[in-house]
C-alpha positions as a Markdown table, in Angstrom:
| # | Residue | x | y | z |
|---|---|---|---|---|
| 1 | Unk | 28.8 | 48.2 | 11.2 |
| 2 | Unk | 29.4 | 46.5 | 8.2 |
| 3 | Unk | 28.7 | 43.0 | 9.7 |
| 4 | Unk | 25.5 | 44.4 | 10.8 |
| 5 | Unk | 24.6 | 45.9 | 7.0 |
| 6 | Unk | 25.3 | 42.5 | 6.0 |
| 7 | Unk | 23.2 | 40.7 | 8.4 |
| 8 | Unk | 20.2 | 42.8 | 8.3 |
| 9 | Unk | 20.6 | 42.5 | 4.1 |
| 10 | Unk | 20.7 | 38.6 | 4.1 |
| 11 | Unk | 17.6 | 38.4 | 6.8 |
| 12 | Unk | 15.4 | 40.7 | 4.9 |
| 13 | Unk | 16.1 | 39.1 | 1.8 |
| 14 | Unk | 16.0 | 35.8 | 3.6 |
| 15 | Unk | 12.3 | 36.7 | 4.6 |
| 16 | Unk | 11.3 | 38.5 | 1.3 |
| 17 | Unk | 12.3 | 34.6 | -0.5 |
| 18 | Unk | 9.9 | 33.3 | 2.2 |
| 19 | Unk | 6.9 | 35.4 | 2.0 |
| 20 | Unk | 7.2 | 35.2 | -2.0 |
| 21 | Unk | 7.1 | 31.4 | -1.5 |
| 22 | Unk | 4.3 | 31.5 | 0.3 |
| 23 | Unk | 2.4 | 33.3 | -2.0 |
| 24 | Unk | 3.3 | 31.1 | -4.7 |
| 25 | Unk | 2.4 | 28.3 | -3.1 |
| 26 | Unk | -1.1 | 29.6 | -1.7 |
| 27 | Unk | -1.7 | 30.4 | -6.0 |
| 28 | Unk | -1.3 | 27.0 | -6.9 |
| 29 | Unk | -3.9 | 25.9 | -4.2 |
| 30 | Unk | -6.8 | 24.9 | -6.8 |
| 31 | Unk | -10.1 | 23.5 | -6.1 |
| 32 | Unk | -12.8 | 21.6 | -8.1 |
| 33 | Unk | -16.3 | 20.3 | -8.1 |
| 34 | Unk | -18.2 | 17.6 | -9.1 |
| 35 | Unk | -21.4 | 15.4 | -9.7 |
| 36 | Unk | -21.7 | 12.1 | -10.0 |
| 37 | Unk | -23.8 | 9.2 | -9.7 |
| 38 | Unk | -23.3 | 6.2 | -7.7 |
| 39 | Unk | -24.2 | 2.0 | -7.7 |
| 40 | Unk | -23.5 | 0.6 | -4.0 |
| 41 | Unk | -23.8 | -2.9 | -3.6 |
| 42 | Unk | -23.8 | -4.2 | 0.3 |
| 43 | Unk | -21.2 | -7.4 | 0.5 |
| 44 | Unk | -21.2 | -10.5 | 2.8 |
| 45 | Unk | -24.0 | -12.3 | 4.7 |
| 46 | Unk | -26.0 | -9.5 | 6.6 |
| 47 | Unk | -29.3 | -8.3 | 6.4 |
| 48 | Unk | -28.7 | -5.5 | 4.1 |
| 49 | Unk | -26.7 | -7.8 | 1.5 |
| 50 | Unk | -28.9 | -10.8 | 1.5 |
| 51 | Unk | -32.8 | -9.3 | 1.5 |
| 52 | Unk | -32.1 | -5.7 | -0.3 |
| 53 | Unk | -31.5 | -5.2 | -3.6 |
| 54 | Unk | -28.5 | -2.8 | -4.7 |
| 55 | Unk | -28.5 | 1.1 | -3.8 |
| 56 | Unk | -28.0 | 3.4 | -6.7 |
| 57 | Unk | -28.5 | 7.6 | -6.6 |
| 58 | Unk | -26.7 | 10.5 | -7.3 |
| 59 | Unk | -24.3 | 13.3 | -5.0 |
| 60 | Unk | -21.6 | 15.8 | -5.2 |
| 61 | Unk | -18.0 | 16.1 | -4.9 |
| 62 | Unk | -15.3 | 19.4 | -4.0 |
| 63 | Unk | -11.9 | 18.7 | -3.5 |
| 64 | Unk | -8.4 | 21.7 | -2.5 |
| 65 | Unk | -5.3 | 20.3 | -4.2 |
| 66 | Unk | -2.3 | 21.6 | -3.1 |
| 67 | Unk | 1.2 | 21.6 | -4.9 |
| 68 | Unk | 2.5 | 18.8 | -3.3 |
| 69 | Unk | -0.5 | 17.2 | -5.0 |
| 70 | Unk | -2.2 | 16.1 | -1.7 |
| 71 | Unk | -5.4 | 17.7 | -1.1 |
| 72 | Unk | -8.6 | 17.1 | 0.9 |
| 73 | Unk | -11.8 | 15.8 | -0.5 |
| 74 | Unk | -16.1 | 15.7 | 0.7 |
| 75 | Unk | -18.6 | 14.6 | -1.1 |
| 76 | Unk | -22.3 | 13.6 | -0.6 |
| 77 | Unk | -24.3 | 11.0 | -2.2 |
| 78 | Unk | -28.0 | 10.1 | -1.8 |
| 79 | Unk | -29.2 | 6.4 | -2.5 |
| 80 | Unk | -32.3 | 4.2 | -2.7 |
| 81 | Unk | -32.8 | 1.2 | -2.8 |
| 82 | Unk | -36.0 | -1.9 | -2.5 |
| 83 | Unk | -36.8 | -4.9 | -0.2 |
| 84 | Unk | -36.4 | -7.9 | -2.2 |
| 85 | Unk | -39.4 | -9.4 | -3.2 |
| 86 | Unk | -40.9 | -11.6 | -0.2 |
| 87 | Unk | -38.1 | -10.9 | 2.0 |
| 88 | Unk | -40.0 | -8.2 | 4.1 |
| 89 | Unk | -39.8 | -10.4 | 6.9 |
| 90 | Unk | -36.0 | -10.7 | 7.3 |
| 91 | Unk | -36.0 | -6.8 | 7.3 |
| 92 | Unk | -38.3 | -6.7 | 10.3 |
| 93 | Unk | -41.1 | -5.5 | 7.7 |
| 94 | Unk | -39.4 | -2.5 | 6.8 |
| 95 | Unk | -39.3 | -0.9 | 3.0 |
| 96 | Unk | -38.4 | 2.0 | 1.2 |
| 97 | Unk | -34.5 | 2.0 | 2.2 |
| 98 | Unk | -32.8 | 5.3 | 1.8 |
| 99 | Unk | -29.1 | 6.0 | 2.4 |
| 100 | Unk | -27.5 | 9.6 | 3.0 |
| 101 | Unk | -23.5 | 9.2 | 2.7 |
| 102 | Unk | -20.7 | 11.6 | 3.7 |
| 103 | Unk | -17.5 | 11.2 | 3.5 |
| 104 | Unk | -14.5 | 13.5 | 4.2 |
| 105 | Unk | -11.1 | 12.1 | 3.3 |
| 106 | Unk | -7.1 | 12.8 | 2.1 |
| 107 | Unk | -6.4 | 12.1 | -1.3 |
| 108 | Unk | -3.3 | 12.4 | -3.2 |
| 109 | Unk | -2.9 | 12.9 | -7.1 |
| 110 | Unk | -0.5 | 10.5 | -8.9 |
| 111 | Unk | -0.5 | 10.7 | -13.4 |
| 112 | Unk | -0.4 | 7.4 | -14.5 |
| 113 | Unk | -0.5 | 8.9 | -18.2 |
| 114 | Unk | -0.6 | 12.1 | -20.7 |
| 115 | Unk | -4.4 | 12.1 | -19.7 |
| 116 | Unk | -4.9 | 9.8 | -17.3 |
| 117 | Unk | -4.8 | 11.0 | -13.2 |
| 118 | Unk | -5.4 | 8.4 | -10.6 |
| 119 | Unk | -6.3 | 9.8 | -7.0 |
| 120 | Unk | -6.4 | 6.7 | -4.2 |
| 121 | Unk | -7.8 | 8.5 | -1.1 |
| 122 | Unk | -9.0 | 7.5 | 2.6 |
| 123 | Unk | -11.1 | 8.7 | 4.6 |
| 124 | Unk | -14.4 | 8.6 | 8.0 |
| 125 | Unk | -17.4 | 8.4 | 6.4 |
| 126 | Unk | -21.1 | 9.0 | 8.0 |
| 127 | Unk | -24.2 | 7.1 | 7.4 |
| 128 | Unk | -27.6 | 7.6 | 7.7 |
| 129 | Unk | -30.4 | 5.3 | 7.0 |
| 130 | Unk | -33.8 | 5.7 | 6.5 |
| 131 | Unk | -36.8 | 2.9 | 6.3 |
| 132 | Unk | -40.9 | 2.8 | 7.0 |
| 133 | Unk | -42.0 | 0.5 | 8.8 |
| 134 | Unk | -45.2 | -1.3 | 7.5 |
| 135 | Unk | -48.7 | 0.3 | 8.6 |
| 136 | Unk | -46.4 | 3.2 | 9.9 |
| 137 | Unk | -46.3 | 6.6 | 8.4 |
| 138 | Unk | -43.6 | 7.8 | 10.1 |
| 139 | Unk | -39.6 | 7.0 | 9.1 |
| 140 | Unk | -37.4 | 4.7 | 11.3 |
| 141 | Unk | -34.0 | 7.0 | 11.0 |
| 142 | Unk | -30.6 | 5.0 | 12.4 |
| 143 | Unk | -26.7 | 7.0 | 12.3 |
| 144 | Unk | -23.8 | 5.2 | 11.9 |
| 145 | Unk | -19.8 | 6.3 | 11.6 |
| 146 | Unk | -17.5 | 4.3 | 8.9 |
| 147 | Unk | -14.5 | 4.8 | 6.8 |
| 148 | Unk | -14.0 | 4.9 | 3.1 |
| 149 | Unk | -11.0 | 4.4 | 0.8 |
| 150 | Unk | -10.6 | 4.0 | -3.1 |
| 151 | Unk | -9.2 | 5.7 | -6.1 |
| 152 | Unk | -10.7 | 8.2 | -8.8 |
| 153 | Unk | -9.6 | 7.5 | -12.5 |
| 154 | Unk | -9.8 | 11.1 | -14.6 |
| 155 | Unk | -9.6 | 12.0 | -17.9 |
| 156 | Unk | -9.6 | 15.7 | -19.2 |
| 157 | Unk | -12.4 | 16.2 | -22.2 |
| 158 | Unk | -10.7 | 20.1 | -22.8 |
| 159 | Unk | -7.4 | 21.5 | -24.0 |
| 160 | Unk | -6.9 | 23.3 | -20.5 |
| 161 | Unk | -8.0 | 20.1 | -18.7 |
| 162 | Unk | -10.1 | 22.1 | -16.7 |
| 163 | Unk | -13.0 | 19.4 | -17.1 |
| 164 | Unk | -12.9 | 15.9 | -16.7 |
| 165 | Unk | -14.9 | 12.7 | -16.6 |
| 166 | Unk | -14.0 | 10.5 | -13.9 |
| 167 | Unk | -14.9 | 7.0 | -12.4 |
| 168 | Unk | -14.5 | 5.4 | -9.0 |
| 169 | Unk | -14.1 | 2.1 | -7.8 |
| 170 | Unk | -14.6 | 2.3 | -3.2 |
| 171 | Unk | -14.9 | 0.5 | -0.5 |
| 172 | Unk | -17.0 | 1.5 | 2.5 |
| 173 | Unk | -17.5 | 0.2 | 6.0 |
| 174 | Unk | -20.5 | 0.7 | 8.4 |
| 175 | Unk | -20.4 | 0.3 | 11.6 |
| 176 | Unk | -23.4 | -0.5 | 13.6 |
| 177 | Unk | -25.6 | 1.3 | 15.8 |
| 178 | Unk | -26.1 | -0.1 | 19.9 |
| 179 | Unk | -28.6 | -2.6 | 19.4 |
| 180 | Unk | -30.3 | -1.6 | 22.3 |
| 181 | Unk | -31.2 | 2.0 | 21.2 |
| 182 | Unk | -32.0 | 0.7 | 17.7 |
| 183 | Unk | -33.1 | -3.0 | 17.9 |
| 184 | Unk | -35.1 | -3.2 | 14.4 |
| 185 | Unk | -31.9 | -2.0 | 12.7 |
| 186 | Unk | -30.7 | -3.3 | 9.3 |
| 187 | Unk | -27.5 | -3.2 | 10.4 |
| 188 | Unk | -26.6 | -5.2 | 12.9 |
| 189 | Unk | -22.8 | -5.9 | 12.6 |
| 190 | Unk | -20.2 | -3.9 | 10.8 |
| 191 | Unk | -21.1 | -4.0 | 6.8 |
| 192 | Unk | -19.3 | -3.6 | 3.9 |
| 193 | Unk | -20.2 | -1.8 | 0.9 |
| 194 | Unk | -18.9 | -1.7 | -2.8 |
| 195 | Unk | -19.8 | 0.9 | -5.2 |
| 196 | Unk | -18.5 | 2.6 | -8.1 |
| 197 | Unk | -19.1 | 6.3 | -9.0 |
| 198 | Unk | -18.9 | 8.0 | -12.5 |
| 199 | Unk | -19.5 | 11.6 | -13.2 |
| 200 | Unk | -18.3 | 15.1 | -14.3 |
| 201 | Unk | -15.7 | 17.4 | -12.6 |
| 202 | Unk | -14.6 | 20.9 | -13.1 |
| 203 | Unk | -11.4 | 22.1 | -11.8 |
| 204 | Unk | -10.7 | 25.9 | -10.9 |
């Protein structure tokens, strides 16, 4: 009888130590939000790196940190960018390039100082890519899938470090579309792209 006191005790203490844990651990869930705006450069020897000029724009960013300081990141980002001049040609006469990016990605938060955070990260990405075709109202649209991976500097600009200024050197890769479905694509092979973000965040 006593035994079985003593082993229903330690079990419902055993599971009240538990469920408290897991409360305490769901709290310190946070999450933040940010904008930023981006400059994405295209790198090697393909169409988009040799006849258009650099990408720039603006997008958003929301990231759930856990307390094991690994969290999950998305974030969106809008771009434009020109034909260079008298390279119309080369990009099978198409102008007005315009990029829609999304990336979703694991990222990890690792203090490097008193106020500085660094947060490398890795992730798929999705691409879409816009043109207009000369003498052609209508847009020429082409999907691609990618990955992405880099790592977000921060610095608070508050006493409760809720907001923060941050800047981020990435890497992205395209990968191209069949070339029969889309034939007057700009990308034609798999494409790398550098860019660098900066921007403001506020953390919950």
């Amino acid at each position: 009888m006593k035994k079985g006191f003593l082993l229903t005790s330690f079990l419902v203490s055993s599971l009240h130590f538990i469920s408290a844990q897991k409360k305490s651990a769901t709290a310190d869930i946070t999450a933040n939000i940010g904008t930023h705006a981006v400059f994405m450069k295209p790198a090697g020897s393909n169409i988009l790196g040799r006849h258009l000029q650099p990408f720039y724009g603006f997008g958003v960013q929301a990231h759930l940190m856990t307390p094991l300081k690994l969290g999950l990141g998305a974030s969106y980002s809008y771009m434009i960018s020109n034909v260079k001049y008298g390279q119309e040609p080369a990009a099978f006469n198409q102008g007005s390039p315009r990029m829609s990016q999304a990336d979703v990605y694991i990222v990890y938060a690792l203090p490097l100082a008193e106020s500085i955070t660094a947060e490398p990260f890795a992730g798929g990405s999705f691409y879409r890519l816009t043109t207009r075709p000369e003498q052609n109202k209508s847009t020429y649209a082409v999907n691609m899938p990618g990955f992405t991976g880099g790592i977000t500097f921060l610095h608070p600009i508050d006493r409760e470090e809720q907001q923060l200024l941050f800047m981020t050197p990435k890497i992205n890769v395209m990968f191209p579309p069949s070339a029969d479905q889309h034939p007057f694509s700009l990308v034609q092979r798999e494409t790398v792209l550098l860019s660098i973000c900066a921007g403001y965040r506020y953390q919950f």
